[in-house]
C-alpha positions in Angstrom: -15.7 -27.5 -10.1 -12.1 -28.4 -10.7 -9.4 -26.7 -8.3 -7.6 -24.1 -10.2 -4.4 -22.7 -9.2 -3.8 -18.9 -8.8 -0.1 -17.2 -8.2 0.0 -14.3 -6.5 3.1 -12.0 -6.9 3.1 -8.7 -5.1 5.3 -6.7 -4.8 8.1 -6.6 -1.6 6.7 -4.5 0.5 3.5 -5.5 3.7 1.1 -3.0 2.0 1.0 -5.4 -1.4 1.9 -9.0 0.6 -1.0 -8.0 3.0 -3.7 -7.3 0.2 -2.9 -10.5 -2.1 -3.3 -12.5 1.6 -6.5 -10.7 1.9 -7.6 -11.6 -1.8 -5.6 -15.5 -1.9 -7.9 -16.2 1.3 -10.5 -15.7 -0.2 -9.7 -17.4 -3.1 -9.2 -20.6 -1.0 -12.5 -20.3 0.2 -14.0 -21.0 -3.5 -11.9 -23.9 -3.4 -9.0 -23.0 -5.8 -5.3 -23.3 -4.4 -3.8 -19.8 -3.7 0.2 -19.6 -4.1 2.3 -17.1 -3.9 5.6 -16.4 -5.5 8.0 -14.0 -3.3 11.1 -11.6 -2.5 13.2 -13.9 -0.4 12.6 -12.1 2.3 9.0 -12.1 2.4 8.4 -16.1 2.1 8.3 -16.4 6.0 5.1 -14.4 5.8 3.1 -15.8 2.9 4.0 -19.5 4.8 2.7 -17.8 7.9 -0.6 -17.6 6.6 -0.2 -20.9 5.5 0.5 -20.6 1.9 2.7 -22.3 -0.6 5.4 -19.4 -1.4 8.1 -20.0 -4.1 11.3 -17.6 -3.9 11.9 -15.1 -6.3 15.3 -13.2 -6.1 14.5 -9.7 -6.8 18.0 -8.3 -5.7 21.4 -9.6 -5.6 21.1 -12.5 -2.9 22.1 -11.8 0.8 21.7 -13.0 4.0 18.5 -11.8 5.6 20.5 -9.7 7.9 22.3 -8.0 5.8 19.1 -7.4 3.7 17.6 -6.1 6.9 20.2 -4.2 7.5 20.1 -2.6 4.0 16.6 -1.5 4.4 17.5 0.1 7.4 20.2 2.2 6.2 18.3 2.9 3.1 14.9 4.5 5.2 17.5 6.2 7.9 19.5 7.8 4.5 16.7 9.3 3.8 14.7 10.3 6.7 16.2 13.7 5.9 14.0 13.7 2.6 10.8 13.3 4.4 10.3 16.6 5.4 10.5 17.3 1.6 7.3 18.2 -0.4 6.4 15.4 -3.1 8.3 17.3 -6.3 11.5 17.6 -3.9 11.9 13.9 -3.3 11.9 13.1 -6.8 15.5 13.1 -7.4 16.4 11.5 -4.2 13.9 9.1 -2.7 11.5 8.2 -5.6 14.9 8.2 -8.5 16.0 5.7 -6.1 13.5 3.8 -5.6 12.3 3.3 -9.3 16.2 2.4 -9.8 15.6 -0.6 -7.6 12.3 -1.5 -9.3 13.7 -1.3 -12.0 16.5 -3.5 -11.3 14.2 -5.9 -9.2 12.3 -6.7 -12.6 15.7 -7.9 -14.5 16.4 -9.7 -11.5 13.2 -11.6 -11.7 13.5 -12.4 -15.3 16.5 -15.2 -14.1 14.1 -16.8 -12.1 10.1 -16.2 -12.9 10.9 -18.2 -16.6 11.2 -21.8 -14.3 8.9 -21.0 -11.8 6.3 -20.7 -14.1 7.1 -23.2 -16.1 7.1 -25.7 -12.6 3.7 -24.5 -10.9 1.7 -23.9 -14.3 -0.8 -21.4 -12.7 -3.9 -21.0 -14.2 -4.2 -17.4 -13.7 -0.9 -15.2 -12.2 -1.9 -12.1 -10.0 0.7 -9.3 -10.1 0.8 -6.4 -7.5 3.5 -4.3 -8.6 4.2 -0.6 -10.4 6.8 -2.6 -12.9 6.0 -5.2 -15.9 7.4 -8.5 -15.4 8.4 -9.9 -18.8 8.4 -13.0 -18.1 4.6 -13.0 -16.4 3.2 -11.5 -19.6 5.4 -14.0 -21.7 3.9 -17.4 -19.8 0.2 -15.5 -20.3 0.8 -15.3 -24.0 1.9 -18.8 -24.3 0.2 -20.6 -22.3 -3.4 -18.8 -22.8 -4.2 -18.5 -19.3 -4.7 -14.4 -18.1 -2.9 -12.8 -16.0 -4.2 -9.9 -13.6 -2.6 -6.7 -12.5 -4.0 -5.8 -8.6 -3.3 -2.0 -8.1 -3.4 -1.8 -4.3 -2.0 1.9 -4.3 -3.8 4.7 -4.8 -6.2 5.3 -8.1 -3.9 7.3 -9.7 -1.1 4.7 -10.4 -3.3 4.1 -13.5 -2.6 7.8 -15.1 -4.8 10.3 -16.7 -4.7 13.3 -17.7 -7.2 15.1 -15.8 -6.0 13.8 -12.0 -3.3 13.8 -10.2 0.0 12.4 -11.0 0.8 9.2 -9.2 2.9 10.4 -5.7 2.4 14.1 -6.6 0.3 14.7 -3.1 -1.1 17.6 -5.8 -5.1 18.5 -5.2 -7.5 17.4 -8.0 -8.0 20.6 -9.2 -4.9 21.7 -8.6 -3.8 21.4 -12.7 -0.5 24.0 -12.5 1.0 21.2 -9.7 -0.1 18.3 -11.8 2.4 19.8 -15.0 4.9 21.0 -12.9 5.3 17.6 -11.2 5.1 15.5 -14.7 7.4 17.6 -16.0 10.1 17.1 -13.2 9.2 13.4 -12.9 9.5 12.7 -16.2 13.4 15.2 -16.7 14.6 13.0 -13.6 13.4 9.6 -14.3 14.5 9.6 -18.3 17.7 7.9 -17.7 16.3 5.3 -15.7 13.5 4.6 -18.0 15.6 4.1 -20.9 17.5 1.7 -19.2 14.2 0.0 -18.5 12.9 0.5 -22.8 16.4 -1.7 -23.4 15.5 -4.0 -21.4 12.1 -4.5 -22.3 13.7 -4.6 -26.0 16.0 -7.5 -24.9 13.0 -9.1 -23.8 11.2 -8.8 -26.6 8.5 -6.0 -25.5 7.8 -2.8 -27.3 9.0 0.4 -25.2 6.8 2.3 -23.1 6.4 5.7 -23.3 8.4 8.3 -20.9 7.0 8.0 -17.0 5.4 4.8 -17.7 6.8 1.2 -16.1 3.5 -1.1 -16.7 0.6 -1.4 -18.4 -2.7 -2.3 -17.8 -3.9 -6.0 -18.2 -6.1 -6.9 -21.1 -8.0 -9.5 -19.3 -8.8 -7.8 -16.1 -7.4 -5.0 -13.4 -8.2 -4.6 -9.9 -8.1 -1.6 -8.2 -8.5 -1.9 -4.1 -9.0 1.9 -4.0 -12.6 2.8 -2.8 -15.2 4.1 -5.4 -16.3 6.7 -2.8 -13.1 8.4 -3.0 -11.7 7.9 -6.9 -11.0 10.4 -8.9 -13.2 12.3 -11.5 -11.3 10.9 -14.7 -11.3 12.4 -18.2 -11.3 8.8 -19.7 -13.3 6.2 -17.3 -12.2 2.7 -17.2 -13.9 0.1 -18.6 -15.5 -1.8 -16.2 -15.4 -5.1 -18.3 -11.3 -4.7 -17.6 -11.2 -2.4 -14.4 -13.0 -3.5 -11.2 -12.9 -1.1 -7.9 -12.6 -3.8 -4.6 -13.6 -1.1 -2.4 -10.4 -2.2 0.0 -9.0 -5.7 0.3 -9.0 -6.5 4.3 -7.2 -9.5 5.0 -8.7 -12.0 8.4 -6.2 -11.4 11.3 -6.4 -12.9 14.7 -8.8 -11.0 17.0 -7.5 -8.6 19.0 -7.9 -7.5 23.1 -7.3 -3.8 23.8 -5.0 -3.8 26.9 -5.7 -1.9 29.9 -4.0 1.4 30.0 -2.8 3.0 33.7 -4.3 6.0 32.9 -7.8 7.3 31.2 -9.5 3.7 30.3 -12.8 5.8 29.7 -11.3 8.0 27.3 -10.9 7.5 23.1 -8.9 5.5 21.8 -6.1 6.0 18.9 -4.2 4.0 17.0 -1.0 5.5 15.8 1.4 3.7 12.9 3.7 5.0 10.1 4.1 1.8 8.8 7.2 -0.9 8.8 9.4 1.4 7.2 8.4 4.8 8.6 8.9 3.3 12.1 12.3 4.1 11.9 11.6 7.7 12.1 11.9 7.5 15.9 12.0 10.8 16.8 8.8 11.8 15.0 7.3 8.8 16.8 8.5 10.0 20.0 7.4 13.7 19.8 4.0 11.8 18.7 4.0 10.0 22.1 4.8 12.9 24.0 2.0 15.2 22.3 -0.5 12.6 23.0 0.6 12.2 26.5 -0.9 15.6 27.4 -4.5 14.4 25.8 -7.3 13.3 27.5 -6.8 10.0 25.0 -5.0 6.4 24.9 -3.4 5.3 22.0 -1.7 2.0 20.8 1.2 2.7 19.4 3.4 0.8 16.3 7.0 1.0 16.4 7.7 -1.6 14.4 11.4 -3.3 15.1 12.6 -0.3 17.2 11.0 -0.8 20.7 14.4 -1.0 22.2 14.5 2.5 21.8 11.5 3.5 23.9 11.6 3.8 27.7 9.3 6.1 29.7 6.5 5.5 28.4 3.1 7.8 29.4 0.2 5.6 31.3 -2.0 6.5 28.4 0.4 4.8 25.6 0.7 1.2 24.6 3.7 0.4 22.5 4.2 -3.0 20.4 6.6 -4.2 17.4 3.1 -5.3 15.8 -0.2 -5.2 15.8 -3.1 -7.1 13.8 -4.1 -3.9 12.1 -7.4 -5.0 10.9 -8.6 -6.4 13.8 -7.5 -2.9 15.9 -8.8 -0.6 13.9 -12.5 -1.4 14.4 -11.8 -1.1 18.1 -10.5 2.4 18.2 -11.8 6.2 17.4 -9.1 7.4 15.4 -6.5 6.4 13.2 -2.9 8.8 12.8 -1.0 6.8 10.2 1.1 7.8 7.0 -1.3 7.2 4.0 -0.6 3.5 3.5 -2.7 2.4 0.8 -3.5 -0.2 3.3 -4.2 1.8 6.4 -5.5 4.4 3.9 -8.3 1.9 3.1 -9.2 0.0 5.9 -9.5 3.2 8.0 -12.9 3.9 5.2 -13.8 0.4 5.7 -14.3 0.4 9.2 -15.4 4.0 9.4 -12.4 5.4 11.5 -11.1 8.9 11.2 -7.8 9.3 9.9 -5.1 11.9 10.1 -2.5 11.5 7.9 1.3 12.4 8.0 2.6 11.4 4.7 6.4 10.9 3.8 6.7 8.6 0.7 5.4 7.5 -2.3 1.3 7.5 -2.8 1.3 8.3 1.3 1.3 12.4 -0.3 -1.9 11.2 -2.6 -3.5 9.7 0.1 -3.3 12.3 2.6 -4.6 15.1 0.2 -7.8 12.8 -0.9 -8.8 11.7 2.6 -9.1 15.5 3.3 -10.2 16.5 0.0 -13.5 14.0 0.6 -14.0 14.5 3.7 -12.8 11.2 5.7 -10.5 12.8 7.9 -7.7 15.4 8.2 -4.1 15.9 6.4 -1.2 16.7 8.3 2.3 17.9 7.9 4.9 15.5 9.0 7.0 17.6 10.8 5.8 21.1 10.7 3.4 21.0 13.4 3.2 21.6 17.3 1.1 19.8 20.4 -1.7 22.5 20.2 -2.2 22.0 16.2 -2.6 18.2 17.0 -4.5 18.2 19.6 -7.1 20.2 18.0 -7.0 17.6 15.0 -7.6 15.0 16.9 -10.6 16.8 18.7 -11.8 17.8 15.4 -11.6 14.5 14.1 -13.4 12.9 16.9 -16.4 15.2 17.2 -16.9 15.8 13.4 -20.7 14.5 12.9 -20.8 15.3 9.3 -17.4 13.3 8.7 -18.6 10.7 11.3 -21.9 10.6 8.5 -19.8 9.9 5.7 -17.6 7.6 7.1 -20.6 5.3 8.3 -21.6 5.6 4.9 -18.3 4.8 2.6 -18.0 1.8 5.3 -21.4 0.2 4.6 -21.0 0.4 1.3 -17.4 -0.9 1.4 -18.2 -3.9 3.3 -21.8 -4.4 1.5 -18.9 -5.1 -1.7 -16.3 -7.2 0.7 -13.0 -6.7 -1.5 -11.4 -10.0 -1.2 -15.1 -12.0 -2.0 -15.2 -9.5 -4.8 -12.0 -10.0 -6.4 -12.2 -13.9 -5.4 -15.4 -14.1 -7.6 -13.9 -12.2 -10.4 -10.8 -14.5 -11.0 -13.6 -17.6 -10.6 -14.9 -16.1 -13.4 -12.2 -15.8 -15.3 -10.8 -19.6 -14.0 -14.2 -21.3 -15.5 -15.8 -21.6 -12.2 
């Protein structure tokens, strides 16, 4: 078999990097070469894992601390918007984030065009809710495919019978599917036809209104977990649409520290993520609710430790943790609906209580309650009593307990990296 090369390009955010790692690892394992091409600002990990990464500007170049700084004042802008229900942050947080996608894929069109042209990949991998001109461009002339990994939640591929993508709206719940569409699609027009010209420029027919990419005709890969999709109206085709059943990347292992207070007693894992880290003061009130349980609980707070002091015997704080390799080790998971946490909770069979902000963290939340895996809560609106009895509920739940064992033998009998590693073999000729 001859050594193929596959580019990976997700999109700049840990939740994407992380799941490509998980899948280019994999592919390394088959003996292709795995290479990734990257925000600035995310090279430093793909090299970590010991990757090739090629730099992408997907923004207006700056310094890294000034980029760092940027994202900090963005997330602390908005932590106001939080408390929000989905609809509400639509013409705040989500507007402005889809202005920067969109921005970050004619920012990519100066560079992706050379790049291409310079590695000649043999298939590209693209992890991202925008189309990439240039990516589709280089598949049509060059013949090789080019796959679109959908590491969010199901719904980022629409249809008209489930939930709208970061509506947080139940599945039967049709009156807050239409009213959510509806405001979506008034507040995002501007910004999609601004995106249509571009596309035109480009030489790419226009999309229709709400829609920013398109599924791949050679092959899509979902990481969402069959045992939670959603009952679509139109299924997809499994010939072009593959379910990984989660993408866990290999992390180093992991030693549970020992705690001053109740080492006998469950364990918890609590993270919001790199960006909802910054929401200190939830993270403290967190702390300090958890402090009065009969529990210990690791703790992320991401680049904010500085701001911590006091902390409980029964709480370990770090910057980072190797999530995969924690997760198995603990009883519970509270976390904010990262597709990533979202899924590796199911495949280790942990309990999750969600506390969305953002983005599909509102679609996660509902499902994990909605099928049984674990418990939605509000972000803000709730008091020590209401979580305490969550987490009891959580960790004494034999019929959730059931189906967790079962979603995570049946996610790990599938092994999402191997899974999508074998597919894109396939597809290479091996």
């Amino acid at each position: 078999m001859s050594q193929k090369t596959v580019a990976f390009f997700p999109e700049a955010a840990f939740g994407p990097a992380l799941n490509s790692v998980g899948i280019a690892q994999a592919v390394g394992k088959l003996g292709h070469k795995a290479v990734f091409l990257s925000d600035p600002g995310f090279v430093e990990v793909y090299e970590g894992y010991g990757f090739e990464c090629h730099p992408v500007n997907l923004s207006e170049p700056m310094p890294p601390e000034e980029m760092a700084k940027f994202w900090e004042d963005f997330i602390n802008g908005h932590i106001p918007n939080f408390a929000k229900k989905p609809i509400d942050q639509i013409d705040n947080y989500v507007k402005e984030c889809w202005e920067a996608i969109v921005d970050s894929a004619k920012w990519a069109e100066k560079d992706l065009p050379g790049i291409l042209a310079n590695i000649k990949p043999d298939a590209v991998c693209v992890d991202n809710v925008v189309l990439f001109p240039a990516i589709k461009r280089y598949s049509q002339d060059s013949g090789k495919p080019w796959v679109r990994i959908i590491s969010c939640s199901e719904n980022e591929i629409e249809d008209p019978a489930i939930p709208p993508h970061l509506s947080g709206c139940g599945e039967r719940d049709h009156a807050c599917h239409a009213a959510f569409r509806a405001r979506f699609h008034d507040v995002i027009k501007p910004i999609h036809d601004d995106f249509n010209t571009f596309l035109s420029d480009c030489g790419e027919d226009a999309y229709p209104l709400g829609e920013f990419f398109e599924a791949s005709p050679h092959m899509n890969l979902l990481l969402y977990p069959e045992s939670v999709k959603f009952n679509r109206a139109e299924l997809l085709d499994p010939a072009r649409f593959q379910y990984l059943e989660g993408c866990v990347r290999e992390e180093a292992a992991y030693q549970v520290p020992t705690f001053k207070a109740h080492n006998d007693k469950p364990l918890i894992y609590v993270s919001y993520g790199s960006l909802g880290a910054g929401d200190t003061d939830l993270l403290k009130r967190v702390i300090g609710a958890l402090s009065g349980m009969e529990v210990r609980a690791l703790v992320n707070v991401g680049d904010y430790q500085d701001a911590y002091d006091d902390i409980p015997d029964n709480i370990h704080i770090e910057s980072w943790y190797p999530q995969p390799s924690v997760i198995p080790k603990v009883d519970l998971v509270i976390h904010h609906g990262g597709n990533n946490s979202f899924t590796e909770c199911l495949y280790f069979g942990k309990p999750a209580i969600i506390m969305p902000y953002v983005w599909d963290g509102h679609d996660n939340a509902t499902r994990v309650q909605e099928t049984g895996h674990g418990f939605k809560l509000d972000r803000y609106d709730w008091d020590d009593a209401e979580l305490a009895a969550k987490v009891e509920a959580a960790l004494s739940d034999r019929g959730m307990k059931a189906k967790l064992a079962a979603t995570s033998a049946h996610m790990q009998s599938q092994h999402g990296p191997t899974k999508a590693a074998q597919i894109l073999d396939g597809m290479l000729g091996g």
